[in-house]
N, C-alpha and C positions, 0 to 999 in steps of 0.2 A: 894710087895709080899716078903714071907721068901724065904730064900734060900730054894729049894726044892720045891715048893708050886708051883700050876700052877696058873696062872692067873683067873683072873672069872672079872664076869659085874657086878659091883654094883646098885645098883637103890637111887637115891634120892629121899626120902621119904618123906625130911621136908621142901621143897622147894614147896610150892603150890600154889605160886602167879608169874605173870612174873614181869623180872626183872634180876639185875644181881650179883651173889652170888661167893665168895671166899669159896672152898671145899679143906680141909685137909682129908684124910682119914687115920685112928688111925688103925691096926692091933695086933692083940694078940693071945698068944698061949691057949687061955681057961681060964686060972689061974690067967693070967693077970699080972702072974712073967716076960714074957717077953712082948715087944710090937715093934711095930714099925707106925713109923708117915711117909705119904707120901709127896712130896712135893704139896707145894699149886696149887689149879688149878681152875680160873675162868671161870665161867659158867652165861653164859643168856638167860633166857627165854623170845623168842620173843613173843609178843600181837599177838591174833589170831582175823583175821578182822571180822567185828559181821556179820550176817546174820541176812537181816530185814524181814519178813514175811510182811510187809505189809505199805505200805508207805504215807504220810498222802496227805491230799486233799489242796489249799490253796484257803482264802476265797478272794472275788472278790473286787478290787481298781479300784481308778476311774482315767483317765490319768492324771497325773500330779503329783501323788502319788507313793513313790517309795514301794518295796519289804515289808519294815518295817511296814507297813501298814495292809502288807496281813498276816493273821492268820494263821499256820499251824495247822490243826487237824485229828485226828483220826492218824492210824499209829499204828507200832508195838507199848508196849507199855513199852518194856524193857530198852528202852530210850527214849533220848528226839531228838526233830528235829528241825533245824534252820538255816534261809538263809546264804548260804555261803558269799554272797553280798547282804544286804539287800538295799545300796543304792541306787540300778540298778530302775530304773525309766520306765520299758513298755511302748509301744504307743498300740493303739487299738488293731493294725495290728498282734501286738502280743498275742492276747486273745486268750488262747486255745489252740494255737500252738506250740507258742516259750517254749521250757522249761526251770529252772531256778535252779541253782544248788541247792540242800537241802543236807546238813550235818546230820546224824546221830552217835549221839553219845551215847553208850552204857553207863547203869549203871556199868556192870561189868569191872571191871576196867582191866581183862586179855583180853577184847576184842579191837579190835582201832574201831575208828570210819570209816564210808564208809559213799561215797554219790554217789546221782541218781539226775533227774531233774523231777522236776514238770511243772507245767502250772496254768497258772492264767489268772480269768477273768478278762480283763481291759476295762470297763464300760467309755462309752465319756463323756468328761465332760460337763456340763452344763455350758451355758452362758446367760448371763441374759441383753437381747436388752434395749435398750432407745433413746430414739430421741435427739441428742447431739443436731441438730441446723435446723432449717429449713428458708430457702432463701423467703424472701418477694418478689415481684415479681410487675410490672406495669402490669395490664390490658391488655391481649392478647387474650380473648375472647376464652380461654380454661382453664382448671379444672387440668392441671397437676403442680406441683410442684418438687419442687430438696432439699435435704438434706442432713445431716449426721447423720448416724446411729453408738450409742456407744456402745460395748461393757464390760458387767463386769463378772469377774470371768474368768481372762484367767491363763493359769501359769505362774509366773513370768521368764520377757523374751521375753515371744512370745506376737503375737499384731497381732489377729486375727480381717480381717475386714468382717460386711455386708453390703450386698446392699438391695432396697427394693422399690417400685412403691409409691410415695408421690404422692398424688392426694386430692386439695381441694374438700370441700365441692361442689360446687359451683365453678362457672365463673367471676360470676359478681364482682365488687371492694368492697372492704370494711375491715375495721380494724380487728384484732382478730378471723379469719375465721377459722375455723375447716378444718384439714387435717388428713387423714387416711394414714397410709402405710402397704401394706399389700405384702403379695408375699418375707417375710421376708429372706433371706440366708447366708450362709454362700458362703466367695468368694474365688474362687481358692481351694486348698485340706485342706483346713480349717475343713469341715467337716469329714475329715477321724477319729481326735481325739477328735472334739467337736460336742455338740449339742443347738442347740435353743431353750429357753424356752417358748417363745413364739414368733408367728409371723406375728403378728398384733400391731400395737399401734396407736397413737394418738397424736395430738399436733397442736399448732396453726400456724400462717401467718399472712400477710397484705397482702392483694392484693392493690395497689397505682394504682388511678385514672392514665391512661395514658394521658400527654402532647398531645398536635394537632398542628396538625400545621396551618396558616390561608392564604387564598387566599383570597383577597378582592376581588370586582365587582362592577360594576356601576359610578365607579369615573372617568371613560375613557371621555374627549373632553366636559365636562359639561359647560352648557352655561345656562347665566339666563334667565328661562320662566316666572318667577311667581307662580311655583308649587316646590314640595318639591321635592329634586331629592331622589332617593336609593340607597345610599351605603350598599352594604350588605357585610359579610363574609362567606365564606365557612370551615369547619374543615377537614383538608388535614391527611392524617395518620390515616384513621381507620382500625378500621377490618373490613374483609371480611364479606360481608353482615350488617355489622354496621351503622345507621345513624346517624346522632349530628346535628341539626339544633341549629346555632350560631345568640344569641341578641347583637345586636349592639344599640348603642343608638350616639348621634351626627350625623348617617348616612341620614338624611333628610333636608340639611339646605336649603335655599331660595335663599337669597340675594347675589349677586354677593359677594366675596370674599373667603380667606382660611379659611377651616376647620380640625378637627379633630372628624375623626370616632374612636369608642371605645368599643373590644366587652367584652359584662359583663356578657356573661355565657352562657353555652352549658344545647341542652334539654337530656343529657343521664351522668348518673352518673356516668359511667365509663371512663369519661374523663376530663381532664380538659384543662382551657386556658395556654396558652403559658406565658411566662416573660413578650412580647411583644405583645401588643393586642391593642396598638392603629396605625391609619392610619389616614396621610393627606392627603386632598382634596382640590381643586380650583373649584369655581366654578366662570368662566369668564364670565367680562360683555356682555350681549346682543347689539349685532348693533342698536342703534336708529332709527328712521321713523320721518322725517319732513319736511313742506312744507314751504314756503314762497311766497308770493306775494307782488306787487307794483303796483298799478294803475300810470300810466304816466303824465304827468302834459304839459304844454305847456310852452315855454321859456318866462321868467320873471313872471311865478305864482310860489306860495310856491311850495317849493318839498310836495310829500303823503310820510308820512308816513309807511314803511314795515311791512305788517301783514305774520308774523312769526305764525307754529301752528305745538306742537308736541306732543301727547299720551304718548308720551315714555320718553324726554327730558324736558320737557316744555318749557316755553319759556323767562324765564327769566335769563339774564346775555348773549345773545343774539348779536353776534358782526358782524358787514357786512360791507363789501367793497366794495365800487362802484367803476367799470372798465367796458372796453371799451371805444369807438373810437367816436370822436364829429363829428358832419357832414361835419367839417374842417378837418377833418383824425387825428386829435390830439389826439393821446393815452390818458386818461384817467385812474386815479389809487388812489382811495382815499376813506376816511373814511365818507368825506362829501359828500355828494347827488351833480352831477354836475350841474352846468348851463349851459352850451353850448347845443343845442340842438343835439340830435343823438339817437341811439340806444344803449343799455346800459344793461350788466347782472348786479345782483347783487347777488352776494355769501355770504350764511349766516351761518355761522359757530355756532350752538347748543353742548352748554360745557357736556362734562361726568358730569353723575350722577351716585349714588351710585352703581344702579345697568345697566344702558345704556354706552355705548360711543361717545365721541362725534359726532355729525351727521353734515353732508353740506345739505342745498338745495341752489337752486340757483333762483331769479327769474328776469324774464326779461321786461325791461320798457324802455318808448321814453321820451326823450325831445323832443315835437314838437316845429317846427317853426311856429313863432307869425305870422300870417298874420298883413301885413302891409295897412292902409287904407290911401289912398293919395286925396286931393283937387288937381281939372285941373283950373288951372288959365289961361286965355289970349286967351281963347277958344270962337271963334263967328262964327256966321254962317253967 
C-alpha cells in the first residue's frame, strides 16, 4: 500500500490450476510514474477430492486368482478405477461380502483421488478327479475295494484330498476286473473353495485267487487190507458259505509201505493251493494167519514131515523148532525133529512179506513108544 492508501483484497486471477505459486504484487499511482513492488508471497492451492457419482461393479474370479484378474467396469466416467491391491487373493467365503479397496482417480488433475470398496464374486474352483492307484486284493467273497483318489487343478500350495466308495465289478477272482467309484468328495473343508468335476470314475484291479489252507484225512492207523485206502484233503480258510472240494492223487495206495499224497487242485476258481500240498502216509503191514501141523510118528520110524499153510504168508522159507520134554523128562530144543519118544510142540515161525508180518503157529505131536515083542523061552507045562 501507498502511504495514505487503505488497504483492499486482491483476487488472483491467473492462478487457475492447484498448486504452489510465488505472488509479487506491483502497485501504481495511474500513470505509472510512480509504483510500488510488494514483498513476495507464497501461495498453494490445495487439490479438491473428486466426488464419484457412481462406482464400478467388479467381474467374478475363480479362488485361487487374485484381484488382478477381476475387471472393474461401469463407474463414473470422469476417471479411471483401480485396485488398490490387486494381489489380495479372496477365498469363496469372500464372495459378495468382503469388500476390497478401489481407487479413483480423476482425470482433472485439481481433483485427488478417493476410494470406497467393492465386492467380488469368487466362484470355487474346479478340480478334476482321477484314480491315482487302486489295491488288488485276494478273494474274500465280496465286491468292495480300496484306493487313491488324485487330484488336479489345485492352487499352488494347497493339496486338497478325496475319498470315494471303490467297488468291483464282481466278487469273484480274476485279472483286469472293472471297478467303479462313485460317491466322489471332497475331505474335510476342502470344499468351501473347491469343486468336483466329476464324481464318478472308473479303473481296473486283480482280484488274486485266495491261498487254502489243507487238512488231510484218512491216513490215521492204516493197515493192509488189499483195498485202496482214502486219503483225502480238505480246504481250511474259505468264506463264509464257500465250498472247494480238493483232488488229490497218490491218496489211494495198497501195499503195505510209505507214501505220498498230493493235492493237484481245487474245484472253485476263487482259490488256490497252498506252497505245500503234498502229505505222507504209512500204510502198515497186516498180522498174518497161519497154521501148522505134524502127524506123530513112533520111536525109531522117520520123522513126518511139517505141513505149514498160510493165505497171507505162504509158506516158503518156513523155519520151526522142536521143544519140549522126552518121556525121560529131558528138555528137548532143536531144529532137528527128536528121537526120544514124548510129547512135543513145534513152533513155526512164517517170515514177513511185503505186505503181512511175520506169523507163529504152533503144532503139536508124539514120539510114541515102540512096542516091544519078546520070545518066552524055558516055559513047560
Amino acid at each position: 500500500m501507498l502511504p495514505g492508501e487503505t488497504g483492499e483484497t486482491l483476487e488472483l486471477t491467473e492462478a487457475s490450476h492447484t498448486g504452489s505459486y510465488h505472488v509479487v504484487v506491483t502497485a501504481s499511482d495511474g500513470s505509472q510514474s510512480k509504483t510500488a513492488q510488494s514483498a513476495a508471497v507464497d501461495v498453494t492451492i490445495q487439490k479438491t477430492p473428486a466426488t464419484v457419482h457412481e462406482w464400478p461393479t467388479a467381474s467374478a474370479i475363480t479362488y485361487g486368482e487374485s484381484l488382478e484378474r477381476s475387471t472393474l467396469s461401469g463407474g463414473d466416467t470422469s476417471g479411471t478405477f483401480a485396485w488398490q491391491d490387486d494381489t489380495i487373493a479372496p477365498a469363496v467365503a469372500n464372495s459378495g461380502v468382503t469388500g476390497y479397496t478401489v481407487v479413483f482417480t480423476p482425470h482433472d488433475p485439481n481433483y485427488s483421488p478417493v476410494t470406497s470398496t467393492v465386492t467380488v464374486t469368487v466362484e470355487a474352483k474346479a478340480l478334476t478327479p482321477s484314480v491315482q492307484s487302486v489295491s488288488d486284493k485276494f478273494y474274500d467273497g465280496t465286491t468292495s475295494a480300496s484306493g487313491v483318489i488324485a487330484l488336479d487343478g489345485a492352487v499352488f500350495g494347497e493339496a486338497p484330498t478325496a475319498k470315494g466308495t471303490f467297488t468291483f465289478s464282481g466278487k469273484d477272482a480274476g485279472p483286469g476286473k472293472a471297478v467303479t467309484v462313485t460317491g466322489i468328495a471332497l475331505e474335510g473343508d476342502w470344499g468351501e473353495n473347491y469343486v468336483l468335476s466329476v464324481t464318478e470314475l472308473s479303473a481296473t484291479a486283480d482280484i488274486t485267487p485266495r491261498p487254502v489252507g489243507l487238512t488231510w484225512q484218512g491216513h490215521e492207523a492204516l493197515v493192509y487190507t488189499g483195498a485202496p485206502v482214502n486219503v483225502t484233503a480238505t480246504a481250511t480258510g474259505l468264506m463264509k458259505g464257500d465250498r472247494c472240494a480238493v483232488t488229490v492223487e497218490g491218496g489211494d495206495g495198497v501195499d503195505a509201505g510209505p507214501y505220498t499224497a498230493r493235492a493237484t487242485g481245487l474245484y472253485n476258481d476263487n482259490y488256490t493251493l497252498p506252497a505245500d500240498v503234498e502229505f505222507s502216509y504209512t500204510i502198515q503191514k497186516a498180522d498174518g494167519a497161519a497154521s501148522v501141523s505134524l502127524a506123530g510118528w513112533t520111536y525109531g520110524e522117520d520123522p513126518s514131515a511139517p505141513a505149514p499153510s498160510s493165505a497171507t504168508n505162504g509158506t516158503a522159507g518156513v523155519t520151526y523148532r522142536y521143544t519140549g520134554t522126552t518121556n525121560g523128562g529131558a528138555a528137548y530144543d532143536s531144529a532137528v525133529p527128536p528121537t526120544p519118544a514124548g510129547r512135543y510142540p513145534l513152533p513155526a515161525t512164517f517170515p514177513a512179506t511185503p505186505t503181512y508180518n511175520a506169523v507163529s503157529a504152533t503144532a503139536a505131536f508124539t514120539v510114541a513108544r515102540r512096542p516091544i515083542a519078546g520070545t518066552w523061552q524055558g516055559l513047560s507045562q
